[in-house]
C-alpha positions as CSV (number, residue, x, y, z in Angstrom):
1,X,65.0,-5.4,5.9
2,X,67.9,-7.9,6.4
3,X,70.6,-8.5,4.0
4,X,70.5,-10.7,1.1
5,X,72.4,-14.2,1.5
6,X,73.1,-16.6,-1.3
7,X,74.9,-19.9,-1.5
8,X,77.7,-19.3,-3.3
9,X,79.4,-22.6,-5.3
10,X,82.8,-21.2,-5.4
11,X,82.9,-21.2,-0.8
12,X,80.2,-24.5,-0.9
13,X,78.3,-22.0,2.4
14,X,75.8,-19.3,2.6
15,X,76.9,-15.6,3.3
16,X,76.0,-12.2,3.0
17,X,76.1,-10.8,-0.6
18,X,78.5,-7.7,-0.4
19,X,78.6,-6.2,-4.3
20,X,82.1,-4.7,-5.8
21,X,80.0,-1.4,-6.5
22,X,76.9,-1.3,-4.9
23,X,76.2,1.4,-7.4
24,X,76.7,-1.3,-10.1
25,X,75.7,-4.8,-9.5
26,X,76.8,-6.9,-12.3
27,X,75.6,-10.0,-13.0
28,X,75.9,-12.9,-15.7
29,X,73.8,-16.0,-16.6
30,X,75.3,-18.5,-19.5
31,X,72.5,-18.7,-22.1
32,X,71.4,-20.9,-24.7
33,X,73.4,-22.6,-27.4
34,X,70.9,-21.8,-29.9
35,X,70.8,-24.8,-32.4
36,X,66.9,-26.1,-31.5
37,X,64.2,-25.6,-28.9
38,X,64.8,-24.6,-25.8
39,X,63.7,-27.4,-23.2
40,X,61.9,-26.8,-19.7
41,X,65.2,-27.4,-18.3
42,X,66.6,-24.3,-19.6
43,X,63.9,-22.7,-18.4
44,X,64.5,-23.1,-15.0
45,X,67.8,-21.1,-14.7
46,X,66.2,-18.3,-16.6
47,X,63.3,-18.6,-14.3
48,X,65.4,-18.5,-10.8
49,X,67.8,-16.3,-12.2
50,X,65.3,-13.8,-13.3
51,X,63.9,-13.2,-9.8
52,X,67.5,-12.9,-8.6
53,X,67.2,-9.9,-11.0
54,X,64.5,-8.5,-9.5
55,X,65.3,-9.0,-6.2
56,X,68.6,-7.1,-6.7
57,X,67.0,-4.6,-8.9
58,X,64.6,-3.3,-5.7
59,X,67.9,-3.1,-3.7
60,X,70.4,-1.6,-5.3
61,X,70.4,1.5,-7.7
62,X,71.6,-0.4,-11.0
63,X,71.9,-3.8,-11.9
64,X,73.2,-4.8,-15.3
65,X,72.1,-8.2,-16.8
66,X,74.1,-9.9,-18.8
67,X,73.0,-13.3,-20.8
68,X,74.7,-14.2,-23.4
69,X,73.8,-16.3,-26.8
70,X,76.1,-18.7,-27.8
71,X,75.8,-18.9,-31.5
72,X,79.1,-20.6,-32.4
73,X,79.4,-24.2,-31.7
74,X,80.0,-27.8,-33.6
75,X,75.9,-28.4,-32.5
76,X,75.6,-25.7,-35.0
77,X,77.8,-26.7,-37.7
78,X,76.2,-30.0,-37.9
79,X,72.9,-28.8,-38.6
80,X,74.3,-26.1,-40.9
81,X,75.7,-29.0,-43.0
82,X,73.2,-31.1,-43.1
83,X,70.6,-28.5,-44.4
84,X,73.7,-27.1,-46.8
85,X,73.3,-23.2,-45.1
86,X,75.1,-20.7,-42.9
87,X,75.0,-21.0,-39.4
88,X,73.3,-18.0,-39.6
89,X,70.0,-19.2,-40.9
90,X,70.7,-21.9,-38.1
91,X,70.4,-19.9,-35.4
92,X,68.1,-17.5,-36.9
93,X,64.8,-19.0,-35.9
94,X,66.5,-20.6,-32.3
95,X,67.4,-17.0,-31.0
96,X,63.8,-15.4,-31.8
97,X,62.2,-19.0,-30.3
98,X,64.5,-18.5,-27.6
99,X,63.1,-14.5,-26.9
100,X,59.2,-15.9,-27.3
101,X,59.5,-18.5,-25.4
102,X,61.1,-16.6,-22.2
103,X,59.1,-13.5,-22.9
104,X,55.9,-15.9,-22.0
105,X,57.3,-17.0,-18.9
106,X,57.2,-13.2,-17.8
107,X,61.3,-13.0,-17.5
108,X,62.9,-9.7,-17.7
109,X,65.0,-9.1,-21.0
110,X,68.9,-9.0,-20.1
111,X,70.2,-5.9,-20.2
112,X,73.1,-6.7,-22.5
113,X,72.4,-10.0,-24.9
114,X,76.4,-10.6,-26.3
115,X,76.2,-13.2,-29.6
116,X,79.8,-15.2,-29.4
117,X,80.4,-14.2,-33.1
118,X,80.6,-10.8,-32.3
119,X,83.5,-10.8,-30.0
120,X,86.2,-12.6,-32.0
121,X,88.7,-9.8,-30.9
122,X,88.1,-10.5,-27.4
123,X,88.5,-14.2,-27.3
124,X,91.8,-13.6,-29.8
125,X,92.9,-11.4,-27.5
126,X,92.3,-13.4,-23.8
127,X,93.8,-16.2,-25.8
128,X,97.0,-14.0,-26.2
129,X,97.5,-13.0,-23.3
130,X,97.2,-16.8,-21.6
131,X,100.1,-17.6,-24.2
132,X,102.4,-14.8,-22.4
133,X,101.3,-15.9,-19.1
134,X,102.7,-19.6,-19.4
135,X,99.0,-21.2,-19.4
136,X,98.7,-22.0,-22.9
137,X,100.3,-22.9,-26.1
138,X,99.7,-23.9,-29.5
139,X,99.8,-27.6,-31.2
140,X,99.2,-28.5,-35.1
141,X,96.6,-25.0,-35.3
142,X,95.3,-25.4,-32.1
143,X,95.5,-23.2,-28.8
144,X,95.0,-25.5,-25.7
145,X,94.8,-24.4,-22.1
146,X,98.0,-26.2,-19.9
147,X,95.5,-27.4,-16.5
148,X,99.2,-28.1,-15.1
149,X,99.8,-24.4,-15.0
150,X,97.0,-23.3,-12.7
151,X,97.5,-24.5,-9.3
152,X,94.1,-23.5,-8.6
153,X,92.9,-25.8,-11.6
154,X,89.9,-28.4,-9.6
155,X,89.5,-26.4,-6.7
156,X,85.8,-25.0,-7.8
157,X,84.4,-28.2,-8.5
158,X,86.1,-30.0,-5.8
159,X,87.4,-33.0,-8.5
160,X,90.5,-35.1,-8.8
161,X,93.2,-35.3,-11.5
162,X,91.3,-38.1,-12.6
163,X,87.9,-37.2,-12.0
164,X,88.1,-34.1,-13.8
165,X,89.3,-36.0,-16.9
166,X,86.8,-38.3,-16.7
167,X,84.0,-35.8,-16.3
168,X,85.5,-33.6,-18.8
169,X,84.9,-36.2,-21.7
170,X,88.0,-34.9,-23.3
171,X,89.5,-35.5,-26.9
172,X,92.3,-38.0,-26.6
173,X,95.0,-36.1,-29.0
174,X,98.7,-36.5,-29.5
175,X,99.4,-32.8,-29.8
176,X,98.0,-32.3,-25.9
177,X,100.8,-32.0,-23.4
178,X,98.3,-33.3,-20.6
179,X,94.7,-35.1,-21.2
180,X,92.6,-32.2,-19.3
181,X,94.1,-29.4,-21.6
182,X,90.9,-28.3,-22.8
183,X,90.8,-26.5,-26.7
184,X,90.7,-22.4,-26.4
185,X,91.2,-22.3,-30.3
186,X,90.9,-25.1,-33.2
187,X,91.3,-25.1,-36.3
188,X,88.3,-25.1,-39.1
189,X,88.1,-26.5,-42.8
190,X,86.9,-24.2,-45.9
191,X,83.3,-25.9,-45.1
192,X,83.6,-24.8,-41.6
193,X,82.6,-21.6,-39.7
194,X,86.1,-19.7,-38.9
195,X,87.7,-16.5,-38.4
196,X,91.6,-15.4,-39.1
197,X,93.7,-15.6,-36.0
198,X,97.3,-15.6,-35.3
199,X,97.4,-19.2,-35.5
200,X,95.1,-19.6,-39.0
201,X,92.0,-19.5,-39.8
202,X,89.6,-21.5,-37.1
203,X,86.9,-20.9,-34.6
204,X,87.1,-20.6,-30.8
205,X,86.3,-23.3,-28.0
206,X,83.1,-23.1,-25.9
207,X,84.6,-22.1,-22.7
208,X,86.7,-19.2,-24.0
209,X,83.3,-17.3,-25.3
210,X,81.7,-16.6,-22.1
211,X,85.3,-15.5,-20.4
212,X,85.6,-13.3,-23.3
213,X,81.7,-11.6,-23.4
214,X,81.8,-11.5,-20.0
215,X,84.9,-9.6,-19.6
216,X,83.4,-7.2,-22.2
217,X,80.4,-5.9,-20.8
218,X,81.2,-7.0,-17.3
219,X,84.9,-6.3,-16.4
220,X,87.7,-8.8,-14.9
221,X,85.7,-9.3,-11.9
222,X,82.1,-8.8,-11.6
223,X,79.4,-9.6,-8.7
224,X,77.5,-12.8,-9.9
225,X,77.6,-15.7,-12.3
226,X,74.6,-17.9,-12.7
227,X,73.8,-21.0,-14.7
228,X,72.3,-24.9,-14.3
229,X,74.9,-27.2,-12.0
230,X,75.7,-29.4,-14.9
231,X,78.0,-26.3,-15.8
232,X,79.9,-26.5,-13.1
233,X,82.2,-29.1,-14.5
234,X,84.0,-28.8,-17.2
235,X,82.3,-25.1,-18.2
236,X,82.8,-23.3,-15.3
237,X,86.0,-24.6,-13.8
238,X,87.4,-23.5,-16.9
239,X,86.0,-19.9,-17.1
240,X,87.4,-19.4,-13.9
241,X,90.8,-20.9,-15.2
242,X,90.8,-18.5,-18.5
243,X,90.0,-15.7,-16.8
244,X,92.0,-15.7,-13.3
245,X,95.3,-16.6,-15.4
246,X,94.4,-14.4,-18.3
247,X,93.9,-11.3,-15.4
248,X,96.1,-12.1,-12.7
249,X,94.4,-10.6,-9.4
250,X,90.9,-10.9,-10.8
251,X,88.4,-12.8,-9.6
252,X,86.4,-13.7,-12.3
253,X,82.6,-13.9,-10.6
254,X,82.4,-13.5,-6.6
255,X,79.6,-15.3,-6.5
256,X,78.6,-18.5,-8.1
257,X,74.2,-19.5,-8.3
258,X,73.6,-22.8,-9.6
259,X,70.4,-24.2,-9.7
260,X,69.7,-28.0,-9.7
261,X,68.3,-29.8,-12.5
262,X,64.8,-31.0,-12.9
263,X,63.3,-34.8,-13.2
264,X,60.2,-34.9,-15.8
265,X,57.7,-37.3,-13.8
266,X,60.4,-38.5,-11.2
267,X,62.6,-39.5,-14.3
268,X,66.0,-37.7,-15.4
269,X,64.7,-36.0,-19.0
270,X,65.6,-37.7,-21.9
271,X,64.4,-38.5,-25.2
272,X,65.1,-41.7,-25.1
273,X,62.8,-42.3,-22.4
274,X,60.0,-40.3,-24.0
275,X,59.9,-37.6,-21.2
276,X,61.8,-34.5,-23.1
277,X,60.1,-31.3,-22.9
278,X,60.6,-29.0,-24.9
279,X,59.2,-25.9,-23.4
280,X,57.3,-24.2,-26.4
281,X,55.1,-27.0,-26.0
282,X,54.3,-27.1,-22.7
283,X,53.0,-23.0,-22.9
284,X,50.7,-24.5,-25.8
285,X,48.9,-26.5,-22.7
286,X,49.4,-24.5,-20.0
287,X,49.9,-20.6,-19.0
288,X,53.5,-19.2,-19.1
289,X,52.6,-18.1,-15.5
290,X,51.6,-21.3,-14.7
291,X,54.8,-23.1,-16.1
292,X,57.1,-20.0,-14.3
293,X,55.5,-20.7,-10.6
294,X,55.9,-24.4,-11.2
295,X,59.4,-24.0,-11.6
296,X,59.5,-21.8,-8.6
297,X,57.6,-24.3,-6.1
298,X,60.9,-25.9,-5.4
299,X,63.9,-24.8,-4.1
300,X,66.8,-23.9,-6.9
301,X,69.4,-26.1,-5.0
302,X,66.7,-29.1,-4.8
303,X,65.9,-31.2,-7.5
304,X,62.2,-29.8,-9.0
305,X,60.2,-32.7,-10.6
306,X,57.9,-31.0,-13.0
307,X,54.6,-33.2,-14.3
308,X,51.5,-32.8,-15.4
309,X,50.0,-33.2,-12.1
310,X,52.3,-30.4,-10.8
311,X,51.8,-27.7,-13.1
312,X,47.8,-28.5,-12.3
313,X,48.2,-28.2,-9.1
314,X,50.5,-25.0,-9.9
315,X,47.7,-23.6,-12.0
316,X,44.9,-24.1,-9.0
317,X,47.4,-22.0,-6.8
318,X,47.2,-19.5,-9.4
319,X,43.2,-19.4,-9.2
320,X,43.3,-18.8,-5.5
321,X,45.1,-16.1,-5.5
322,X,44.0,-14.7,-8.4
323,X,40.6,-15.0,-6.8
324,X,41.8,-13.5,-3.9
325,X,42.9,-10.6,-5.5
326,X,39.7,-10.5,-7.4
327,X,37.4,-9.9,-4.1
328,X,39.2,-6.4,-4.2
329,X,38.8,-4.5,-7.5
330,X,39.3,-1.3,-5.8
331,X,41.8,-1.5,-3.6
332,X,44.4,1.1,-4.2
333,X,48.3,0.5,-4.5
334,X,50.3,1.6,-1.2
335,X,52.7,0.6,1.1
336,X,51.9,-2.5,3.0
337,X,54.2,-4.6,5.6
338,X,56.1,-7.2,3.2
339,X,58.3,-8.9,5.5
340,X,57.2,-12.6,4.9
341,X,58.0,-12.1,1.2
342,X,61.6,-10.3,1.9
343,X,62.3,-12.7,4.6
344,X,61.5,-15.6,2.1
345,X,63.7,-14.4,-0.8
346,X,66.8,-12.2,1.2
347,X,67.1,-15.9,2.3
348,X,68.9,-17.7,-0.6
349,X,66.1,-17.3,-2.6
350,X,63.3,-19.4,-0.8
351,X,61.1,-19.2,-3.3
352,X,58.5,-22.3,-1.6
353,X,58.6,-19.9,1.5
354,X,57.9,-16.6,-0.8
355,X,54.9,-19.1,-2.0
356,X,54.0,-19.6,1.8
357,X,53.7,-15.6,2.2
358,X,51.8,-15.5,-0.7
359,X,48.9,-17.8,0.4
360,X,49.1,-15.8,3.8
361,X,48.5,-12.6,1.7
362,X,45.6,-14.7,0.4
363,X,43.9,-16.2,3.5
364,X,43.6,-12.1,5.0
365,X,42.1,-11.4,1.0
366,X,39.5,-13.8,1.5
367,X,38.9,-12.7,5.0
368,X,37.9,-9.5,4.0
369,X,41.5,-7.6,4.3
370,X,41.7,-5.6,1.0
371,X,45.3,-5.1,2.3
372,X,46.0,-8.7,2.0
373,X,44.9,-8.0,-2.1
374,X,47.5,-5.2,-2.1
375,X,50.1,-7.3,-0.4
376,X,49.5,-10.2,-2.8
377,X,50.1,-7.9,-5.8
378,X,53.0,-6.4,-4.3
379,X,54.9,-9.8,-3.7
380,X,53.8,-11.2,-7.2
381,X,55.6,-8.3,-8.8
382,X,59.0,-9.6,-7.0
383,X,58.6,-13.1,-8.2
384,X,57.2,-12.1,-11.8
385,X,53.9,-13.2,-10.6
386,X,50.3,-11.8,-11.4
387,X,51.2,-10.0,-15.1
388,X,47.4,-10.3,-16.2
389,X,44.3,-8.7,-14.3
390,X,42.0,-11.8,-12.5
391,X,39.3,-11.5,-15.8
392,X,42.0,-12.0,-18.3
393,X,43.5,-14.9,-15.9
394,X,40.5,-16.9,-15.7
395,X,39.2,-16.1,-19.4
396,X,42.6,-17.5,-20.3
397,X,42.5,-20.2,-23.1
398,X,38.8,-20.1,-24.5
399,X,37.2,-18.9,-27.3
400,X,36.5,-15.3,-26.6
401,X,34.0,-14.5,-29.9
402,X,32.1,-17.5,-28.7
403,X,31.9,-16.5,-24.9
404,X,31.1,-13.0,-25.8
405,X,27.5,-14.7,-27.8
406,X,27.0,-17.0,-25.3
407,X,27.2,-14.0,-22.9
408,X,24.9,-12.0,-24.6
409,X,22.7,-14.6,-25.1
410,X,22.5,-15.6,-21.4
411,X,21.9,-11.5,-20.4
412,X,18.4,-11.9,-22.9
413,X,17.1,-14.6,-21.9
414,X,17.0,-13.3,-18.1
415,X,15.1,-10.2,-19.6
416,X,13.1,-12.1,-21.0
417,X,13.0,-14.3,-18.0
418,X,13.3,-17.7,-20.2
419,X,15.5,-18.6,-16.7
420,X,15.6,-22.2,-18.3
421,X,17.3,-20.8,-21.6
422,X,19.6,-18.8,-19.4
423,X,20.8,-22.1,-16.9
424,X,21.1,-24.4,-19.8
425,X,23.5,-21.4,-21.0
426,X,25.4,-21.3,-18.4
427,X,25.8,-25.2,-17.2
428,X,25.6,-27.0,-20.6
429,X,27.2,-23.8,-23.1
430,X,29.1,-22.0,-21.7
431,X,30.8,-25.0,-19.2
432,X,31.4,-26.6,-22.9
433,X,33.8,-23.8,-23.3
434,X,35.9,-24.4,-20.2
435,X,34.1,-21.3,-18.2
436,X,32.0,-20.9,-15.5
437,X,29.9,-17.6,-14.6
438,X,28.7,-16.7,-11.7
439,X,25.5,-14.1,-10.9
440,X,26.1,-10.8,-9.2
441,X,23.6,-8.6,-7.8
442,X,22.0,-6.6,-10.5
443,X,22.8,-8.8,-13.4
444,X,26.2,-8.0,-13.3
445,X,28.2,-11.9,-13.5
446,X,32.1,-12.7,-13.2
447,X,33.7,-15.3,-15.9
448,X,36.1,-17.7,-14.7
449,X,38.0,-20.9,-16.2
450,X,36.1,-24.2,-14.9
């Protein structure tokens, strides 16, 4: 088995991935800001992120996950105000959305879920010690990061002085010392969320959370941080910032994963183009497998344009190897040769070339190899593939009370030989309800979707 390589944003190249403690693999993904519905486009980091986890998780001893919630933010204070409660009952019902929603895309939980609001002491205390390093400072209640003190300050995102101001979108403020100093701390009204702190009462900036739950659960320098590109700059650039000058020496993440964003229908999404997706849905029309192997077809560095078309085409994969899987209802679990598969996702992730191996798994199925079956099962489990047994799959979406009479129905009228009865059953009834069935040798019959 060869070692596993992953781009890595921080070097802009491909290398070997070489843990801090290969006894310990440690790993963080930046999760939702949970004020709504999560969108299809969050669901692609999850998605790629999640077989990361896997992946890691069959080659080293431990892995701990950590994805945090960010459950703090002026997204969330709007909407508190204008329904007149806590942020609380704001982010109540997005967090447990959030959970369902993921759960039905078959991703693994994170082993360690950190909520922003819960680790006030940490981001009080990171703050503290930037103001004794000389990288921040405090204007009219708020704590600001100085950009001019980190030499370093543009290097991950590759940006100019004035690119990074531009692409920062920052607050134009007369207590600022330079326009990128971004806001670690700010102050907050009586209407406001807030929390005491030595420089009043106030809530922290977005960027400061993840340094601070991060270095929590993870430690100063951990293995790998993952998250969409369109984090890099401004959120990520200033993790790094926070953390290396809070922790002089550290690191901060060795590795950076960023996947690329997604086009809806060969369109950025947007709402006010009529293409936003909001992912809960899109699993009311299609499987969660379905939708989680769609967003696997491309590359994570390329650019995935998910459609309707698409996902169709990502369900009638499925089938086939679901099918293929099917022709062997008794093959036994063992140890088959999985080198397409490893080969595939060792390299960066490939996941179109992991799809490859799969439909080569499938072609020896269909020839008659059962261990073709056991190899298809095998590589599903590495890409969260195949969670559901080939009946459940293609009885998937009907009306199972009404298949079930239908069924029966079918089975007396071919004892009673009314053959008619039975093939108006099966072609007219039964294809009504989005299944076909097909005869086995002494009336025994598979079901499948049509």
């Amino acid at each position: 088995m060869s070692t596993l390589t992953l781009y890595n944003t921080r070097t802009r190249a491909k290398a070997p991935f070489m843990p801090i403690d290969p006894e310990n693999v440690r790993a963080y993904l930046c999760g939702p800001t949970v004020y709504d519905r999560a969108h299809i486009g969050n669901a692609r980091n999850v998605v790629i992120f999640d077989v990361l986890i896997r992946l890691l998780r069959r080659l080293y001893p431990k892995v701990t996950y950590v994805r945090n919630i960010t459950d703090v933010d002026d997204k969330i204070n709007i909407r508190a105000q204008e329904r007149g409660v806590s942020i609380e009952e704001v982010t109540a019902g997005p967090i447990r959305w959030y959970h369902e929603d993921m759960a039905a895309l078959y991703t693994l939980p994170p082993d360690i879920e950190p909520r922003a609001t819960a680790h006030m002491a940490e981001i009080i205390a990171i703050i503290e010690k930037l103001i004794r390093n000389g990288h921040a400072y405090e204007a009219q209640g708020h704590v600001l990061f100085s950009v001019a003190s980190d030499p370093d300050y543009g290097k991950f995102s590759g940006r100019t002085p004035d690119e990074l101001i531009a692409g920062a979108r920052v607050d134009v403020a007369d207590y600022k010392r330079d326009a990128g100093d971004f806001v670690l701390w700010k102050p907050s009204t009586p209407d406001l969320p807030g929390w005491e702190s030595p420089w009043g009462y106030g809530r922290p900036g977005w960027h400061i959370e993840c340094s601070a739950m991060s270095w929590r659960h993870l430690g100063e320098s951990f293995d790998i941080h993952g998250g969409g590109d369109d984090l890099i700059f401004p959120h990520h650039e200033n993790e790094i910032a926070q953390s290396c000058c809070a922790f002089p020496g550290s690191h901060y993440a060795n590795v950076w994963v960023h996947n690329r964003m997604l086009l809806v229908n060969g369109e950025k999404m947007s709402k006010s183009l009529g293409n936003f997706l909001v992912l809960h849905e899109v699993l009311e029309k299609a499987p969660g497998e379905a939708v989680r192997f769609m967003l696997m077809r491309a590359h994570y560095r390329q650019t995935l344009d998910f459609s309707d078309a698409g996902l169709a085409e990502a369900r009638k994969e499925l089938d086939r190897f679901y099918r293929a899987i099917q022709l062997h209802p008794n093959a036994r679990e063992r140890e088959v040769p999985l080198h397409l598969i490893w080969d595939a996702l060792l390299d960066d992730l490939n996941t179109p070339a992991a799809i490859a191996a799969l439909h080569k798994y499938a072609d020896l199925a269909f020839a008659g190899n059962e261990v073709g079956a056991v190899a298809l099962k095998a590589a599903g489990k590495l890409l969260g593939l195949f969670n559901v047994s080939p009946e459940e799959w293609f009885r998937g979406g009907i009306d199972e009370a009404a298949i079930e009479g239908l069924v029966a129905q079918r089975v007396l009228a071919r004892i009673a030989k009314d053959f008619a009865e039975s093939d108006r059953i099966r072609d007219v009834l039964l294809k009504d309800h989005g299944v076909i069935i097909e005869d086995g040798p002494k009336n025994s019959y598979t079901i499948r979707k049509a």
